[in-house]
C-alpha positions in Angstrom: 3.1 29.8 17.7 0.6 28.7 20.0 -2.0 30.1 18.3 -1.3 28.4 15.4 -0.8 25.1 17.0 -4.8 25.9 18.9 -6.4 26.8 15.1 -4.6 23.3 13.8 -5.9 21.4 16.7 -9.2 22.8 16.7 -9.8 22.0 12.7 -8.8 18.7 13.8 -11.5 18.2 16.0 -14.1 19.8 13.7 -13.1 17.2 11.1 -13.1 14.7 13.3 -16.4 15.5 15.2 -18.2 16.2 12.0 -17.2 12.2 10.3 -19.8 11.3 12.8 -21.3 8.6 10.0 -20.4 7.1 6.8 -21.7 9.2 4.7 -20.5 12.5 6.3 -17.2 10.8 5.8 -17.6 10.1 2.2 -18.9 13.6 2.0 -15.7 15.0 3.2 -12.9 12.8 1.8 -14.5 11.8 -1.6 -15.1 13.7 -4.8 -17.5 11.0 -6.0 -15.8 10.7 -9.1 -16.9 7.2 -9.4 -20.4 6.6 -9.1 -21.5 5.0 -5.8 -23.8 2.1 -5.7 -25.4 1.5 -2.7 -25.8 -2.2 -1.4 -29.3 -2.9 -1.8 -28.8 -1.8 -5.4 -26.3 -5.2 -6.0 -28.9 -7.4 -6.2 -30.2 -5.3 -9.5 -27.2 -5.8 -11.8 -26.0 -9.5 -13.4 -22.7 -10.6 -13.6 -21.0 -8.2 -10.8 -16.5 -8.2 -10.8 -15.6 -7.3 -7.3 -12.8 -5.5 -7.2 -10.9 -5.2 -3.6 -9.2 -2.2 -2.6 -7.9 -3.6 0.7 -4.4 -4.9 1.4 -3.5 -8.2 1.5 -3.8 -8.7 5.0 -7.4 -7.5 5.1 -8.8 -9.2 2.5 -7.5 -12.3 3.7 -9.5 -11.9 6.8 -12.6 -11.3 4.5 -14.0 -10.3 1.4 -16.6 -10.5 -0.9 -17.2 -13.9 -2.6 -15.4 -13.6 -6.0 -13.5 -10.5 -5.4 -10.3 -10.2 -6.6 -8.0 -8.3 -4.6 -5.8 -5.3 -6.2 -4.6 -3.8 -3.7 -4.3 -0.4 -2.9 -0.7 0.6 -1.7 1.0 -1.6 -4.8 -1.9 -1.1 -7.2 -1.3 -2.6 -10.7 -3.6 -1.7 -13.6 -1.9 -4.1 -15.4 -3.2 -6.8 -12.7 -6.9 -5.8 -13.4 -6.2 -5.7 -17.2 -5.4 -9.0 -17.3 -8.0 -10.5 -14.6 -10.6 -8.0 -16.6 -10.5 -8.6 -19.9 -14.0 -7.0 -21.0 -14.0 -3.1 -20.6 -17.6 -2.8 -20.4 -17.8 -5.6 -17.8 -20.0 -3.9 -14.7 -16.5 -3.7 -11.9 -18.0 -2.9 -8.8 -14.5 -1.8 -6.7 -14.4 -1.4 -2.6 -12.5 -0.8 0.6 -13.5 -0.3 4.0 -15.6 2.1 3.4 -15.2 3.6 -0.2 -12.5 6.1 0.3 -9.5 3.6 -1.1 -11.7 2.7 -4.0 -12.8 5.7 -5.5 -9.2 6.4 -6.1 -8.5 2.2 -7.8 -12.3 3.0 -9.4 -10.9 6.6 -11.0 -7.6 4.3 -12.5 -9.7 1.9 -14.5 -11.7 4.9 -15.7 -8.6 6.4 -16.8 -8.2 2.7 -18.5 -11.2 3.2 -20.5 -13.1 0.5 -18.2 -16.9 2.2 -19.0 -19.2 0.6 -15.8 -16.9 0.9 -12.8 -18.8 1.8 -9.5 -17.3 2.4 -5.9 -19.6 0.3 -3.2 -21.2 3.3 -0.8 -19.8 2.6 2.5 -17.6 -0.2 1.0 -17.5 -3.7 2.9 -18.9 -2.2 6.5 -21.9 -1.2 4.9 -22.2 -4.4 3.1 -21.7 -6.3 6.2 -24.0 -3.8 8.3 -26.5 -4.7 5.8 -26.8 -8.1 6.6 -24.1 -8.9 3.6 -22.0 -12.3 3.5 -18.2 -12.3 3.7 -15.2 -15.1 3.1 -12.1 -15.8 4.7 -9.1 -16.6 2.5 -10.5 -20.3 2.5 -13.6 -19.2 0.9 -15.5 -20.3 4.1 -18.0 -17.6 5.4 -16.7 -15.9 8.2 -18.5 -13.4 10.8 -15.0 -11.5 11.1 -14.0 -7.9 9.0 -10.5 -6.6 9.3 -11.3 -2.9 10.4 -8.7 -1.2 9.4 -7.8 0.8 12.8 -9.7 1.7 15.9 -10.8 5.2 14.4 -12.3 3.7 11.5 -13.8 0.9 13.3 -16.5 2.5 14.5 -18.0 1.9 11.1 -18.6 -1.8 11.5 -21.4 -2.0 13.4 -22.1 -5.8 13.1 -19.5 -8.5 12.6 -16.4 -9.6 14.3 -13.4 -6.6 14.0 -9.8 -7.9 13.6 -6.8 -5.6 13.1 -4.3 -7.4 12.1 -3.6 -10.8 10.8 
């Protein structure tokens, strides 16, 4: 039994040790089933839907100007079919850091929604990168909701809040 219990904990700490960075992570926990699009690559494409993957009680912290937040844990399609009217519209969906949306970004693929792409290293990378974020009052904030401690590390720049 003890054995067992060593070879559990010590996978543990290889998984751990080795989502040393964000892509490592999305490496490991993502089957890139949506395509990525990296932040610098934004500024490329016209007339961007941000979809957010976050709960409630992080996006209301911050979020992406314009994004509509659908949720992860109570997902609707029909919430996004009715916000979303145009199938080929260009959806760009995120999270924290793109683990949450590949799974919302595979559903509207399975909706027939054609140019759905899951932000690389969601909303930390975006804010690492210098992005802008909103509070629920549409005012620019400094502060991210980071999830938890573990995945905090991720957010290099801007304030981190865990709950609200």
């Amino acid at each position: 039994m003890r054995f067992y219990l060593f070879i559990i904990i010590y996978f543990f700490c290889m998984m751990v040790s080795a989502q040393s960075s964000i892509p490592q992570l999305l490496k490991n926990l993502n089957k890139q089933s949506v395509a990525y699009i990296k932040v610098d690559e934004l500024k490329s494409k016209s007339e961007l839907i941000y979809l957010d993957a976050r709960e409630p009680k992080e996006f209301n912290v911050s979020h992406i100007k314009n994004a509509i937040q659908v949720g992860f844990d109570h997902f609707k399609i029909q919430n996004v079919t009715s916000a979303v009217k145009d199938k080929n519209a260009t959806i760009v969906v995120y999270c924290s850091i793109g683990v949450r949306s590949e799974r919302i970004g595979e559903k509207l693929l399975k909706s027939d929604y054609k140019n759905v792409y899951n932000l690389y290293g969601g909303i930390f990378e975006y804010k690492n990168t210098g992005g802008k974020v909103v509070n629920n009052q549409n005012i620019e904030t400094d502060s991210v909701h980071a999830f938890n401690k573990e995945w905090s590390v991720y957010l290099t720049k801007g304030i981190k809040v865990y709950e609200n």
